[in-house]
N, C-alpha and C positions, 0 to 999 in steps of 0.2 A: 163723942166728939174727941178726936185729938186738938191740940193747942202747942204751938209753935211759940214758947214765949223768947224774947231776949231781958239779959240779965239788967235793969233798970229801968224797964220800960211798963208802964201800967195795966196796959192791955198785951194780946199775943199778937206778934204778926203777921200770925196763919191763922186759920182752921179749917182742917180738915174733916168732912162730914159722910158717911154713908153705911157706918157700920150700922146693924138691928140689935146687933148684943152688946155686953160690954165689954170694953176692946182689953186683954190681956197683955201684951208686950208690945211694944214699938222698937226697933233698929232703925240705926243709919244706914244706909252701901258704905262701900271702901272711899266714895267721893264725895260725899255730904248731899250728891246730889237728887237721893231717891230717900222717902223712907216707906218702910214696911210695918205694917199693923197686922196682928191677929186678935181673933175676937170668938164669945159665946157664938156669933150667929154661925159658926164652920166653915169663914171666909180669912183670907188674907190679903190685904189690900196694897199696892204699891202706890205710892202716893208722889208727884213730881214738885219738886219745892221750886223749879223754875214754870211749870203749866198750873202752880195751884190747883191740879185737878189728881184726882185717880187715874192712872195707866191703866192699871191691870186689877182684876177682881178674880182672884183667885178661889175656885169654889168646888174642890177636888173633894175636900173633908166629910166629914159625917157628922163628926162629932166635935164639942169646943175646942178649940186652935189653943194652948198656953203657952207654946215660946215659940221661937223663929229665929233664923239667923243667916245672916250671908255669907257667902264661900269669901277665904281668904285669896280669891283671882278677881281677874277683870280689872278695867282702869282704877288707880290709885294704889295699885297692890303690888308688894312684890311677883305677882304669876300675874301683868298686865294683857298674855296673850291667850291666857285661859277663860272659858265664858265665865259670864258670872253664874252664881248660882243661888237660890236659897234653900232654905230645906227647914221642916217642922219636922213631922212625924211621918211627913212625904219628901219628895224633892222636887223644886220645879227649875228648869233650867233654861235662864233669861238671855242667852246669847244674841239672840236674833233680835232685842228688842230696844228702840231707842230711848235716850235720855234727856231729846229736846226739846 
């Protein structure tokens, strides 16, 4: 499970749910508005903080996923007309995909 907390508040208020393994790193996007999980089960998950749900399940790997990270483009970024992109130990490139 990830957990979405704010800073004085008792509970989170998020959670996000669907990894099998245990999830290694979490990132924001360049706009607070996505985050990415990787994990033991060889998935990496986009997760939307405005749909509370998974977008995208990313299921390319083989083997456990340990870091991740997003391209310094795409909205919020100085290169806002370049796609976005992530990339682990592969690359996946998120251009065509929304954020609403």
């Amino acid at each position: 499970m990830i957990y979405i907390c704010k800073v004085g508040e008792n509970r989170p208020v998020k959670t996000f749910v669907g990894h099998q393994g245990e999830v290694n790193a979490i990132k924001w996007d360049p706009t607070g508005s996505l985050l990415v999980s990787c994990s033991d089960d060889s998935t990496a998950k986009i997760w939307s903080m405005k749909q509370d749900t998974c977008l995208h399940d990313l299921k390319e790997h083989t083997k456990e996923i340990y870091t991740i990270r997003w391209s310094p483009t795409g909205p919020g970024t100085n290169n806002p007309n370049q796609p976005l992109v992530l990339a682990s130990y592969g690359m996946w490139k998120l251009g065509a995909f929304s954020t609403v």
